[in-house]
Backbone bond lengths (Angstrom), bond angles and torsions (degrees), N, CA, C in turn:
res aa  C-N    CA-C-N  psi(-1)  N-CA   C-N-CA  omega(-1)  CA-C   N-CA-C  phi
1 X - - - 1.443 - - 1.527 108.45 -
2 X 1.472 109.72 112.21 1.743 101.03 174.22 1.021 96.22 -84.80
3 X 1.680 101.94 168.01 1.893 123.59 169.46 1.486 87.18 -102.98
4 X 1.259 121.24 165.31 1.438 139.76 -159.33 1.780 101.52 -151.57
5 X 1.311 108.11 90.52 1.330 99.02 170.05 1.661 114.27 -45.77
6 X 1.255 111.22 136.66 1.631 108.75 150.24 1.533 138.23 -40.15
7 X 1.397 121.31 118.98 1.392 106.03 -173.01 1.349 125.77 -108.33
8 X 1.424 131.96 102.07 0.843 158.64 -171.51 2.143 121.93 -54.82
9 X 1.291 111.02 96.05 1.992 97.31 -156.07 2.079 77.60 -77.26
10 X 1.810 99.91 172.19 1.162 84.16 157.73 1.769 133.65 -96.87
11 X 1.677 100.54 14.24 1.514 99.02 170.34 1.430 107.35 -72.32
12 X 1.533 117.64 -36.42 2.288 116.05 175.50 1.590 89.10 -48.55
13 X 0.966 119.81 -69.06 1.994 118.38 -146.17 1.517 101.27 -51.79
14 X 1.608 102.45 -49.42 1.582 117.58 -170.80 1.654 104.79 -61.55
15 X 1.242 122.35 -29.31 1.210 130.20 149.28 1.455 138.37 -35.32
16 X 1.329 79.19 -75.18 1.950 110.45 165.42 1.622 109.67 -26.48
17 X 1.180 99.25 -77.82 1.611 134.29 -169.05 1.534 101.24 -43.80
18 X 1.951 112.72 -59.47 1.217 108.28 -168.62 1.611 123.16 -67.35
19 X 1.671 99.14 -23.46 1.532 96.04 171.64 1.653 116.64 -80.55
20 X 1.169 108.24 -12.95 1.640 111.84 176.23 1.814 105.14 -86.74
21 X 1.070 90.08 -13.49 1.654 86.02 175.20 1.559 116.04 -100.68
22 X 1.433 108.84 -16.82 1.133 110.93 170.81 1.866 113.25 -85.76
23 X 1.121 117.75 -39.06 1.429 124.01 162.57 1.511 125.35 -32.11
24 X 1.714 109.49 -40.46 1.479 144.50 -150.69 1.408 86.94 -91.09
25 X 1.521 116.50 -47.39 1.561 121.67 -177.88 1.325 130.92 -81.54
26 X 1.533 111.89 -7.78 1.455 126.49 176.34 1.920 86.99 -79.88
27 X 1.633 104.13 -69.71 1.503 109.22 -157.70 1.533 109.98 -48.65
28 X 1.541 107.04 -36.80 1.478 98.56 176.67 1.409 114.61 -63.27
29 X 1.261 115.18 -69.83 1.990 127.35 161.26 1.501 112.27 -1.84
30 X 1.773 103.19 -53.75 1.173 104.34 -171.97 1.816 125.55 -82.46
31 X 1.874 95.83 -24.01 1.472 92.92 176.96 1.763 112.21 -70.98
32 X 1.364 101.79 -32.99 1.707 105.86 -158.23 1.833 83.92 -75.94
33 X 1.082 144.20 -39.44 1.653 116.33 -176.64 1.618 101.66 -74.62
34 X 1.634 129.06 -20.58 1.569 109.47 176.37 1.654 102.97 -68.47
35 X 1.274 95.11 -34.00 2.207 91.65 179.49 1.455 103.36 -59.38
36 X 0.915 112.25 -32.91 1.864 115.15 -167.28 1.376 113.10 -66.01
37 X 1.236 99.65 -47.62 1.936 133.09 174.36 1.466 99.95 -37.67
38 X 1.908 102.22 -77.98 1.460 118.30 -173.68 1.574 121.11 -64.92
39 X 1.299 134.00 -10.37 1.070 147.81 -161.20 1.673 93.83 -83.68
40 X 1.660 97.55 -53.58 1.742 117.39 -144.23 2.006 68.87 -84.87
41 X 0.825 123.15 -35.58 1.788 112.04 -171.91 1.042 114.36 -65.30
42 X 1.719 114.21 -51.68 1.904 109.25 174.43 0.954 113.19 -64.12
43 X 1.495 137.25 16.38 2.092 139.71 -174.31 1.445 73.30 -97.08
44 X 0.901 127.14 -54.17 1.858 109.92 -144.20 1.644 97.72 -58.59
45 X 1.552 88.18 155.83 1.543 91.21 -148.47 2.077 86.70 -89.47
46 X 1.255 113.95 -24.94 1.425 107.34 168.45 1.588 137.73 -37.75
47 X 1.709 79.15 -53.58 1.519 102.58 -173.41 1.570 112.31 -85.78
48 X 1.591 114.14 -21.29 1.515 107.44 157.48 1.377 113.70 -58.16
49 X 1.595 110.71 -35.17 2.030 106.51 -163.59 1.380 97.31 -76.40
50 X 1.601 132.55 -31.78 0.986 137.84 -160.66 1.873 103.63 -79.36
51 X 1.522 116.76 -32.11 1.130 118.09 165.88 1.606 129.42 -49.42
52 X 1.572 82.66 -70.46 1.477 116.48 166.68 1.780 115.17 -37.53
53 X 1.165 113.00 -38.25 1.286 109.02 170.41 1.637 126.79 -79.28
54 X 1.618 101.78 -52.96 1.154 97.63 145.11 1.617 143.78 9.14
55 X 1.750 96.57 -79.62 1.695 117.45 -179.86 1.472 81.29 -65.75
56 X 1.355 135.50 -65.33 1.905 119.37 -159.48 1.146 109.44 -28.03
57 X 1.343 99.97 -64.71 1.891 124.24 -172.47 1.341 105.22 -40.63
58 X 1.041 124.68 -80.72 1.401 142.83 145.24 1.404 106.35 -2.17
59 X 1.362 140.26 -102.14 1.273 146.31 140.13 1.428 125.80 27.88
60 X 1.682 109.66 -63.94 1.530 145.66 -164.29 1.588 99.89 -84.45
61 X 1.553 116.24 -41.20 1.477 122.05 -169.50 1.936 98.54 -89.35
62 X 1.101 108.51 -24.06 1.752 102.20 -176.64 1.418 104.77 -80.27
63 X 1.419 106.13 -14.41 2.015 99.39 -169.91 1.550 84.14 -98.58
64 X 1.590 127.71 -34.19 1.677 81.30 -167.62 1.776 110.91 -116.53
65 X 1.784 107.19 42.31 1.446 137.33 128.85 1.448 122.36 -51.00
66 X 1.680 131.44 93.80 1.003 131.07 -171.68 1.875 110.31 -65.55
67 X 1.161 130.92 130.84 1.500 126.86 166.88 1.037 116.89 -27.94
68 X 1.691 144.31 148.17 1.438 136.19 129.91 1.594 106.39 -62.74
69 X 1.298 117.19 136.93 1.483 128.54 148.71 2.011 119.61 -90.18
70 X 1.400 84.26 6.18 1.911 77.40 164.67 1.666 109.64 -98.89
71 X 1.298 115.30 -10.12 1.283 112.12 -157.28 1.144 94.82 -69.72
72 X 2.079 138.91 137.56 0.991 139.85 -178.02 2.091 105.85 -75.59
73 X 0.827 128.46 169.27 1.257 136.12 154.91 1.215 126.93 -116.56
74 X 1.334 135.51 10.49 1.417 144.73 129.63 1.531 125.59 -71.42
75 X 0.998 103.03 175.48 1.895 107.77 172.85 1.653 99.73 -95.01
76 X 1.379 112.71 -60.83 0.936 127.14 -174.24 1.895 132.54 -66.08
């Protein structure tokens, strides 16, 4: 019983390729307008104050978080 590699013309590959390249061009298409989206969202001047506060909060809750003294400071 032989095995028979698959044979491949180059109009399938040339095929292949263009739908993987077209796939490649949706996902990209689609990340660079979500960057565009989020970019134009952190401008708003709300959602900066609303950030910005955030880190305070954030900030305000780590200082009055007492230290562990077991935590090692090596790896090893």
């Amino acid at each position: 019983m032989e095995i028979h590699s698959p044979v491949v013309s180059d109009h399938q590959a040339s095929w292949f390729a263009q739908w993987c390249a077209l796939g490649l061009l949706a996902v990209s298409s689609t990340v660079e307008a979500q960057l565009a989206v989020m970019d134009d969202l952190f401008r708003v001047p709300q959602v900066t104050d609303a950030l910005r506060h955030q880190l305070l909060v954030n900030e305000v809750a780590k200082a009055f978080y007492p230290k562990r003294t077991d935590v090692r400071s090596t790896l090893h």
